[in-house]
C-alpha positions in Angstrom: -14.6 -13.4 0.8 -15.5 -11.5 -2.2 -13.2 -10.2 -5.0 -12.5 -6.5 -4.6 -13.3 -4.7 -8.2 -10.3 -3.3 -8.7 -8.0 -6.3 -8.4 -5.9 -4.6 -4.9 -6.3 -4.5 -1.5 -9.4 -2.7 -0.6 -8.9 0.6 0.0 -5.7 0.1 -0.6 -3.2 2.0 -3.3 -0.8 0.6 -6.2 2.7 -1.1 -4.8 6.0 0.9 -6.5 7.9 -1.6 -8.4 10.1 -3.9 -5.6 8.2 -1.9 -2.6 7.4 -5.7 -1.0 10.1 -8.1 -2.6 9.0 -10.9 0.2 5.3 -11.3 -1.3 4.7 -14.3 -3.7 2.0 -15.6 -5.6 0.4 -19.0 -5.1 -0.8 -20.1 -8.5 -2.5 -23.0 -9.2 -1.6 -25.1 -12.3 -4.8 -27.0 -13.4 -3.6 -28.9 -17.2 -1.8 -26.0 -19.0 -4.0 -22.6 -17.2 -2.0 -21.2 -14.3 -4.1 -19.2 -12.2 -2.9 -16.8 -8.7 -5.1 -17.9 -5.7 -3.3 -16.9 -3.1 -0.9 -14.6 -1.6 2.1 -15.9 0.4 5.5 -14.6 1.3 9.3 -15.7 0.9 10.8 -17.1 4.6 14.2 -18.9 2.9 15.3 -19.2 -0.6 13.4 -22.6 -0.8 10.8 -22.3 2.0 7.3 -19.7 1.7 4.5 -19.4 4.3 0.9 -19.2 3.9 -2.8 -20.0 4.8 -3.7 -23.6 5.1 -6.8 -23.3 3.7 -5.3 -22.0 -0.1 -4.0 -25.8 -0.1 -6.9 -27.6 1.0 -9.3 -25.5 -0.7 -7.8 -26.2 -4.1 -8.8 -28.7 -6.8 -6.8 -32.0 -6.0 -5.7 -32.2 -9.6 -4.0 -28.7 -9.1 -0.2 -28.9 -9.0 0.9 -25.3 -7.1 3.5 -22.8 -8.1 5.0 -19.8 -6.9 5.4 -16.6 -8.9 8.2 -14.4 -7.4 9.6 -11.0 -8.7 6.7 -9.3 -10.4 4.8 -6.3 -9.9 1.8 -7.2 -11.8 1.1 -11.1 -12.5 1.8 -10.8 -16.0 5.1 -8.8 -15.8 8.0 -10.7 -18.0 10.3 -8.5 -16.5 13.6 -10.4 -16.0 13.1 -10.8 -12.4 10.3 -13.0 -13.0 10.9 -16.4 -11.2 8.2 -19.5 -11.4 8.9 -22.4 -9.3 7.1 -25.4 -8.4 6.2 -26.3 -5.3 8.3 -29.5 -3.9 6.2 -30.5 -0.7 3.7 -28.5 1.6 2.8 -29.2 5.5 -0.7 -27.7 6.8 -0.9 -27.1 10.7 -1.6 -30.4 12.2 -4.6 -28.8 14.4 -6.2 -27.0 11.6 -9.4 -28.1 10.8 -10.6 -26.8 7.4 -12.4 -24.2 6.2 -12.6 -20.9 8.8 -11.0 -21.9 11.8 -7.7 -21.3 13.7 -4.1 -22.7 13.0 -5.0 -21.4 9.4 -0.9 -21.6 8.2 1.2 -23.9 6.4 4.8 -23.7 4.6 5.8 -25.0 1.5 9.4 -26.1 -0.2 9.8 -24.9 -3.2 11.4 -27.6 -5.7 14.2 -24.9 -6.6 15.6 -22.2 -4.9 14.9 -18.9 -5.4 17.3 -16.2 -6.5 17.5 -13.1 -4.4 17.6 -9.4 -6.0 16.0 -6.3 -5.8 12.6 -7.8 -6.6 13.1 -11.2 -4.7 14.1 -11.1 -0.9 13.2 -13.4 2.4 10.7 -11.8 5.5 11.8 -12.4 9.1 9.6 -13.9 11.5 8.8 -12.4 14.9 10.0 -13.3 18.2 7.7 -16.7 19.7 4.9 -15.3 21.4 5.3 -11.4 20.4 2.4 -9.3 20.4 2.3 -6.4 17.8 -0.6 -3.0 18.0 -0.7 -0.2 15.8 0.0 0.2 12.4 0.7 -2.7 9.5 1.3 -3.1 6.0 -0.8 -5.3 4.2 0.2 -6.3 0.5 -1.4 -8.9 -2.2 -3.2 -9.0 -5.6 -6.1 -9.7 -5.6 -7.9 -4.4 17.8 -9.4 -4.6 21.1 -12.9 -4.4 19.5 -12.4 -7.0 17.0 -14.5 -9.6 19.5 -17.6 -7.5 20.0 -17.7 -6.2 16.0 -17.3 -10.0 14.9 -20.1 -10.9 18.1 -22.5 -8.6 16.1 -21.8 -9.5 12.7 -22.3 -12.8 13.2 -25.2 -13.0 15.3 -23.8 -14.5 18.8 -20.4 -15.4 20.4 -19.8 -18.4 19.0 -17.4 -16.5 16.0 -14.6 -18.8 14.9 -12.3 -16.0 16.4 -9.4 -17.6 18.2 -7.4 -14.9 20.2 -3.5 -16.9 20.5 -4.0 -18.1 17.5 -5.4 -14.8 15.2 -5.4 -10.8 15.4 -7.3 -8.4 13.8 -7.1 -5.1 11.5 -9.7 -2.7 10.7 -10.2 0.1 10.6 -13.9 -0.6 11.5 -15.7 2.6 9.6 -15.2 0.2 6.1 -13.8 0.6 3.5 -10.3 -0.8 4.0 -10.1 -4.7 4.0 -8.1 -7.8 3.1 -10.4 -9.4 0.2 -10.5 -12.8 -2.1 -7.2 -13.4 -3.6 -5.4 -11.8 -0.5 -5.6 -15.3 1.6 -2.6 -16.5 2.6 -0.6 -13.0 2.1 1.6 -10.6 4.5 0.8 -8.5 7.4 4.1 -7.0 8.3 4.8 -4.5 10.9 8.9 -3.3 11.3 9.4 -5.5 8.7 8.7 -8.4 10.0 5.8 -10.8 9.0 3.4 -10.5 12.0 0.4 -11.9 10.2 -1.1 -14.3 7.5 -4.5 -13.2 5.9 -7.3 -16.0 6.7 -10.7 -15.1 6.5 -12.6 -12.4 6.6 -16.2 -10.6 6.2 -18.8 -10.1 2.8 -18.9 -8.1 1.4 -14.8 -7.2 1.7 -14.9 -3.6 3.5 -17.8 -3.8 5.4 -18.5 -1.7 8.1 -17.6 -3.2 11.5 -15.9 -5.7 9.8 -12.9 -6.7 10.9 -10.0 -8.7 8.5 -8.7 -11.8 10.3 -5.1 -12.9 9.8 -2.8 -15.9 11.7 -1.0 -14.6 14.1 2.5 -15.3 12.8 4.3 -15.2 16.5 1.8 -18.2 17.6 3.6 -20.8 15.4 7.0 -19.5 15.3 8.4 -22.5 16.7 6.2 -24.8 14.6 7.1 -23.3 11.0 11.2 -23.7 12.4 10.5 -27.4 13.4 9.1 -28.3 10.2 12.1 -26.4 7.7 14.7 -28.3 9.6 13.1 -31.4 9.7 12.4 -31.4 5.9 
């Protein structure tokens, strides 16, 4: 995807300060430049979710960070928490690149402290399907099979329908775009979805955004917190 102009969510409109204390910011540490690459979101004090792809996609030198607290990502406002990453587990069946089973959690090597600005995300029910409409935050439908048919020229999309859903709307204009992988779709306050790939330019018409669908691997991202 392509990196929207104005540093937001496509279409989207500035957060207040604190609005989504559950979004975090992957960073990647490369010598001594820190850089954001992806979104991702706060499960437990020591555990965040996010797309597989913003690990394997990264530089193998990179160590990886997680910014917590901050409005903008070069706030020093007290809240401000920067932790390295302990240890990260991608999806065993995910292949690379765009394809399903796009998630992966990550320790982080301390815990986090909760406030105001800093708070955990429940996860949906196994299997729960949501409609309607979501919240999507970062920096940086039923029609969703025959837009994605069109745009890419045949049926063989990468479009997986347990393990992804889809948002529009699909008149443009509104769109998930680079920097946004790995952040939350919430709906009730609960994380329903994890951005993963999506159409360029960002805000095309007929274009949906693709996200994990968070319900699909429920049970997986519990198994591998209390086994590690």
């Amino acid at each position: 995807m392509k990196a929207a102009p104005n540093g937001r969510i496509v279409g989207g409109f500035d957060a207040n300060r604190g609005q989504f204390p559950y979004i975090c910011s992957l960073q990647l540490g490369v010598l001594s430049v820190r850089s954001h690459s992806c979104g991702c979101s706060l499960l437990t004090p020591t555990w965040i979710v996010t797309a597989a792809h913003c690990f394997t996609e990264a530089p193998s030198i990179a160590s990886h960070y997680v910014l917590l607290g901050v409005l903008y990502l070069n706030d020093t406002n007290v809240e401000r928490q920067e932790i390295r990453i302990g240890s990260y587990y991608l999806h065993e069946d995910y292949e690379g690149g765009v394809n399903p089973h796009d998630v992966a959690v990550a320790r982080l090597s301390t815990p986090a402290i909760l406030s105001d600005y800093v708070q955990v995300i429940p996860l949906p029910e196994p299997g729960e399907y949501f409609a309607g409409t979501t919240v999507l935050s970062g920096w940086g439908s039923t029609e969703c099979d025959a837009a994605l048919t069109s745009i890419l020229g045949g049926s063989d999309h990468p479009l997986d329908f347990e393990a992804n859903i889809c948002t529009g709307p699909l008149i443009g204009g509104i769109s998930a775009c680079s920097g946004d992988s790995g952040g939350p779709l919430v709906k009730y306050g609960v994380l329903i979805g994890i951005v993963s790939w999506g159409i360029t330019p960002c805000g095309s018409v007929g274009a949906p955004s693709v996200y994990t669908r968070v319900s699909n691997y429920v049970d997986w991202i519990h198994a591998h917190i209390d086994a590690h």
